[in-house]
N, C-alpha and C positions, 0 to 999 in steps of 0.2 A: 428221648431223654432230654434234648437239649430241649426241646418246647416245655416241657414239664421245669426245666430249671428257669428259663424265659418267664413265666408263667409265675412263679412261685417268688422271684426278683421282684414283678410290676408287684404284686401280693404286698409285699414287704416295704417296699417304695409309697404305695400308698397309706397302708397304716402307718409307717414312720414318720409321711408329711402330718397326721392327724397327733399326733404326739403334743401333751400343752407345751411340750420344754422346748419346743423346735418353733424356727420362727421362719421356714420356707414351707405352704404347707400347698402340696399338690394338687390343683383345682381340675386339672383334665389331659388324657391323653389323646392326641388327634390322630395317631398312628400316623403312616408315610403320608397320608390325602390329607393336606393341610392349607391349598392353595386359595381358600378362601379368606385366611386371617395372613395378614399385609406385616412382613417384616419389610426393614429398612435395608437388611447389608449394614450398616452405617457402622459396626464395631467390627465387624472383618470384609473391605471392602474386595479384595481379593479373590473370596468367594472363601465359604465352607469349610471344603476338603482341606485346606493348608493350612500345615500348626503355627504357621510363621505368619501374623499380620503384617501387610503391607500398606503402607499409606503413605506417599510422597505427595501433599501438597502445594510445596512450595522445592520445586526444584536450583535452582539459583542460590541457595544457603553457601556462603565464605568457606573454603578450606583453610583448616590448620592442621598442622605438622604430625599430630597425630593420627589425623583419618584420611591422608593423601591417597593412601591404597585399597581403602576401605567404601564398600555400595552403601550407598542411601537406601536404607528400608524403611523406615517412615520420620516425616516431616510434617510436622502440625501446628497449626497457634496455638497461644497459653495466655494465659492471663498478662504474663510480663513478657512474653513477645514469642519467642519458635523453642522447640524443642525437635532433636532430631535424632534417630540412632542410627549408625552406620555400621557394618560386621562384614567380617571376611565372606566370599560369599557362602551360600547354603550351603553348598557339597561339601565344603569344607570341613576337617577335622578339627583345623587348629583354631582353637576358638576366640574369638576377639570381638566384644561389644563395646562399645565407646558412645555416649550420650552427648552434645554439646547443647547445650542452654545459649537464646542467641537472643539477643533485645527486639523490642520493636523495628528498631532501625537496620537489624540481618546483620549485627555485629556480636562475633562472640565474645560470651563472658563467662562462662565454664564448662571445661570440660572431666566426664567422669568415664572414667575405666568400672564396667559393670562387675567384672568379673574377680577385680582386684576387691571392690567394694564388700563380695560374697564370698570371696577366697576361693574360687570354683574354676578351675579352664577346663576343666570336662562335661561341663552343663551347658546349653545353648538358650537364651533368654530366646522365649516365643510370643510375648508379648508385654507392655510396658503402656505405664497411664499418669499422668500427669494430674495430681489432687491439686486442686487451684485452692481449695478452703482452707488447707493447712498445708500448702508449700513443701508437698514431698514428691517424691518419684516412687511410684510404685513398679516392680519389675519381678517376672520370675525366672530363676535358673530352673531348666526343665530338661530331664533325664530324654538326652536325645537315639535311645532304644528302651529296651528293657530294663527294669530299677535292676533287675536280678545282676545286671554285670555290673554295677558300680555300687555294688554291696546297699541297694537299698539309697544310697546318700544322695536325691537330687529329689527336683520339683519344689523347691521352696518357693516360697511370696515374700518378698523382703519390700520395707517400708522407709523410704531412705532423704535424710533432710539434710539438701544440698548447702544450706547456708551452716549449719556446725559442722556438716561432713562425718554425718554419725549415722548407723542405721537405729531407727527408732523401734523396728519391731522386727521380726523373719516368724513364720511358721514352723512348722515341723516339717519332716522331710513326708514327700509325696502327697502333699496339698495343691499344688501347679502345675500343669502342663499346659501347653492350647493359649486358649484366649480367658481373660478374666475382664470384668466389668466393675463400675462404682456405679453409688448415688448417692445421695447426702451424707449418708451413715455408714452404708455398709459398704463389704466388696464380695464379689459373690465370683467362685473360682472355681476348678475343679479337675479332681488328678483322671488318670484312664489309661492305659494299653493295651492289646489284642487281650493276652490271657491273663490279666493283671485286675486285680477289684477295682471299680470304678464308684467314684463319689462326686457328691456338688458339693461346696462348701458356700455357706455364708457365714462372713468375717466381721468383726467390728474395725471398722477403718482409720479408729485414732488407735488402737492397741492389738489389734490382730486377733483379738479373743474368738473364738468360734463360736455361733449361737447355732446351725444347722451343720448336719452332715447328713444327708441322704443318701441310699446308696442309688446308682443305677446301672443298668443293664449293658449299656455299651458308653462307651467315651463320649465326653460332651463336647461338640463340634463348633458351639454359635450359641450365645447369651445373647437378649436383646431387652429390655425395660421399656415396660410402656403405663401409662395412667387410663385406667377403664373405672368409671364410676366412681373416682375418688380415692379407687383405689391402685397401688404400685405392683404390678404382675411384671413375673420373670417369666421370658418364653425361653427355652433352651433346645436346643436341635441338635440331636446324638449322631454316634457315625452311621445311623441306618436310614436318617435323616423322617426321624420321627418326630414328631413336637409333643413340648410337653409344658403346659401355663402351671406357673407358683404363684400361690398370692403373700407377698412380703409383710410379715404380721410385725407390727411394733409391740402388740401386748403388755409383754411382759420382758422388754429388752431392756440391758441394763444402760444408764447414762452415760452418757459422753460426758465430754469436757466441757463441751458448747450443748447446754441442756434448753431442749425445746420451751418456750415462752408460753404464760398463760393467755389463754385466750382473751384478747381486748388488752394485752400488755406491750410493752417493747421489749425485746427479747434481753436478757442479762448481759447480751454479748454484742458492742458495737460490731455491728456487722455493713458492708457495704456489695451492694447487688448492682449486676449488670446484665442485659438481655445475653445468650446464646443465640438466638434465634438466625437463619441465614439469612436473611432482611437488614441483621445489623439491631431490629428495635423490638420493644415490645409495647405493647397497647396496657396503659393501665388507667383501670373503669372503677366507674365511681363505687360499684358493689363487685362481687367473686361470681360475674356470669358474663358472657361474650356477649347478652344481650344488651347490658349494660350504657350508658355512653361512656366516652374516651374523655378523660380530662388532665392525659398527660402523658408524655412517652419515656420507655428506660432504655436507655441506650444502649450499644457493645460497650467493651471495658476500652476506653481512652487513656492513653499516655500510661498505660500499666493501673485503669482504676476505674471502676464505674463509676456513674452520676446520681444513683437512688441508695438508700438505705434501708434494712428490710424493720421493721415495727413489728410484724407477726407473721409466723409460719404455721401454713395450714398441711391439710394432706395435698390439698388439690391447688388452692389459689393461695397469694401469701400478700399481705399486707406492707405496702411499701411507701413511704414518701422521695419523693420527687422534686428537687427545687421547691420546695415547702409546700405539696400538691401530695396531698396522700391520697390511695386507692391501691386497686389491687391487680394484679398482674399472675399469670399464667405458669407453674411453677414447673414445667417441661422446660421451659424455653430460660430458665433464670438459673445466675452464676452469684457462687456466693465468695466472699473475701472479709477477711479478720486480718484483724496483728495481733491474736491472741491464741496460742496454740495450746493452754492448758496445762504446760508443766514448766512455764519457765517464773523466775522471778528474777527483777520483782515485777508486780502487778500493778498498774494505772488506772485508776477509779474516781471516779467523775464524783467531785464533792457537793454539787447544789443542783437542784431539779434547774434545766433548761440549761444546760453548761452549753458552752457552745464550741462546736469544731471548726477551725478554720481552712479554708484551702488557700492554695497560692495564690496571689493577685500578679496576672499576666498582664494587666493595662501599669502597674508600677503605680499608681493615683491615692496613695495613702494605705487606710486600713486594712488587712487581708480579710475578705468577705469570709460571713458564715455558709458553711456548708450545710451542716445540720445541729440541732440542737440535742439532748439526748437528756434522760433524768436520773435524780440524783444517783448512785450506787452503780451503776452503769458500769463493766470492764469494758476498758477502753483497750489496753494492750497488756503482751509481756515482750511486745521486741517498738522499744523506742528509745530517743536522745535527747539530751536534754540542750537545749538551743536558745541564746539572747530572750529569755524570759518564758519559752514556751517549752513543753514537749512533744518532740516532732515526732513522723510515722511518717515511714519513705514507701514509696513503691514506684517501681520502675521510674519514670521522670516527675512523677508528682510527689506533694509531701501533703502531709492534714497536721494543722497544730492545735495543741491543746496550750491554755496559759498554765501557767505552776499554780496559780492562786485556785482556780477552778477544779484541781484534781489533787488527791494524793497520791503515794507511791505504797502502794501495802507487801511488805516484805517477809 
């Protein structure tokens, strides 16, 4: 009976990835014999089996007065410098997660109470992701037994933005448990227990909107994202430790805030790109091929900021200038950063083709140099100030100015 039900699951599982309306759609199952396709670990380094990611990077992170008592379970860089969550330990009942936000320099600058944020001390957050392109905390409270004893109420995804100190979006209850992952757009998550339905979700990552729900067979263990021929495949590894590849369809998904550019254009949305790569850089070639030659490098995010701006986003390679050096760069390895998150106003918009943005001059020697140029209708931000003639855009230690004469403010 149970194979027949096994059976008649993968059945369903696969016709529901072929569905037009679904936008994860099932490309293959490897069963347990899978050691021939190369995962990283890299989103639950801890291994597999454990619902609770660990990742302590950077052990040395400043104590304050709220997490004295409290373990370090992961520690990672951000864009604007460390993020770290600390909780009573595992065994523990009494639930306590606490986030601290720490600069470049290992100095705290905010801290958040997870559980006050969800209104939840009977949930235990199993894992937590930091969106660097629109400056939120992603985290889920997740039913630490069966939904059935807490009447169903846990496993949320909540989407939470530390500078207005508002959650911007939460799911519905039993969408979360385990580990979840991002990438440009989406978040891709997934609930599960012993005798409990199990699903994968794919989310839209500016509003939580659901484009997938698949159902599956047992719990999903291990998300991992990888680029094969151009295109974006989910691997996932259930608790039988089966694999199973998505291939992540854009089709007919609805737009973001930040809506992909046409081809041969600069995108609508001043954006600024920095390499991820563990090297620190990335190679960008004069065409979208490694065969290419090098005619300029993008570097990690400095002083809270990359050094390239992106011009066009492809599937596979994305169009970027460099110190006024365009070409193309590797979009595995590439971080992306805005000050425009799509619902605030008012709106800064770039009045004349070739406007120019300035960054800070550290030599002090008069004008503050152009950084990049951008054309006319450009959104430039919805979070800036207005500064001795200019409108500024802060991140971590650096600032970019815009003049008043060069931009309006559209309200």
């Amino acid at each position: 009976m149970k194979t027949i039900r096994i059976a008649l699951m993968l059945s369903l599982l696969m016709a529901t990835g072929h569905v037009g309306a679904q936008r994860l759609i099932l490309t293959k199952r490897f069963g347990s014999d899978w050691n021939t396709t190369t995962l990283t670990s890299e989103n639950k380094p801890n291994g597999y089996m454990y619902r609770m990611r660990v990742d302590v990077r950077c052990s040395d992170l400043p104590r304050v007065p709220a997490i004295e008592d409290l373990e370090l379970y992961i520690a990672e860089p951000i864009d604007t410098g460390w993020m770290a969550l600390y909780r009573r330990s595992a065994g523990s009942t009494d639930y306590l997660f606490i986030v601290v936000f720490y600069d470049h320099d290992k100095q705290p600058r905010q801290v958040v109470n997870l559980g006050a944020i969800a209104n939840n001390d009977y949930c235990e957050v199993q894992d937590i992701r930091w969106d660097s392109q629109n400056h939120r905390l992603l985290f889920n409270m997740a039913c630490p037994s069966y939904a059935s004893a807490i009447g169903g109420k846990g496993s949320k995804l909540y989407s939470y933005d530390p500078a207005s100190g508002r959650v911007v979006w939460e799911t519905d209850y039993l969408v979360s448990n385990d580990i979840f992952i991002t990438d440009s757009r989406y978040v891709f998550c997934s609930y599960g227990f012993t005798s409990e339905k199990k699903f994968l979700y794919m989310l839209d990552k500016q509003t939580g909107h659901v484009y997938s729900k698949l159902p599956m067979v047992f719990k999903v263990e291990y998300m991992e994202l990888k680029q094969e021929n151009g295109r974006e495949m989910l691997y996932v590894v259930d608790y039988n430790n089966h694999l199973f590849s998505f291939a992540v369809s854009d089709t007919s998904a609805k737009p973001t805030a930040t809506p992909a550019p046409a081809k041969g254009k600069e995108p609508e949305v001043f954006t600024v790109v920095y390499a991820t790569s563990d090297d620190g850089f990335l190679n960008v070639r004069r065409q979208p091929t490694t065969k290419s030659p090098v005619v300029e490098k993008l570097y990690s995010i400095f002083h809270g900021m990359g050094n390239g701006v992106l011009l066009e986003k492809g599937p596979t390679w994305s169009k970027v200038s460099v110190w006024g050096k365009t070409g193309w760069v590797y979009n595995k390895y590439l971080g992306y950063q805005t000050w425009y998150k799509g619902g605030g106003k008012p709106v800064l918009v770039a009045t004349r083709d070739d406007t120019p943005i300035f960054g800070e001059n550290y030599a002090d020697d008069g004008d503050l140099p152009v950084f990049v140029r951008v054309k006319k209708g450009t959104v430039i931000a919805d979070q800036f100030e207005e500064h001795n003639g200019y409108y500024e855009l802060q991140t971590a230690h650096d600032f970019l100015f815009i003049r008043k004469e060069d931009a309006t403010v559209r309200k």
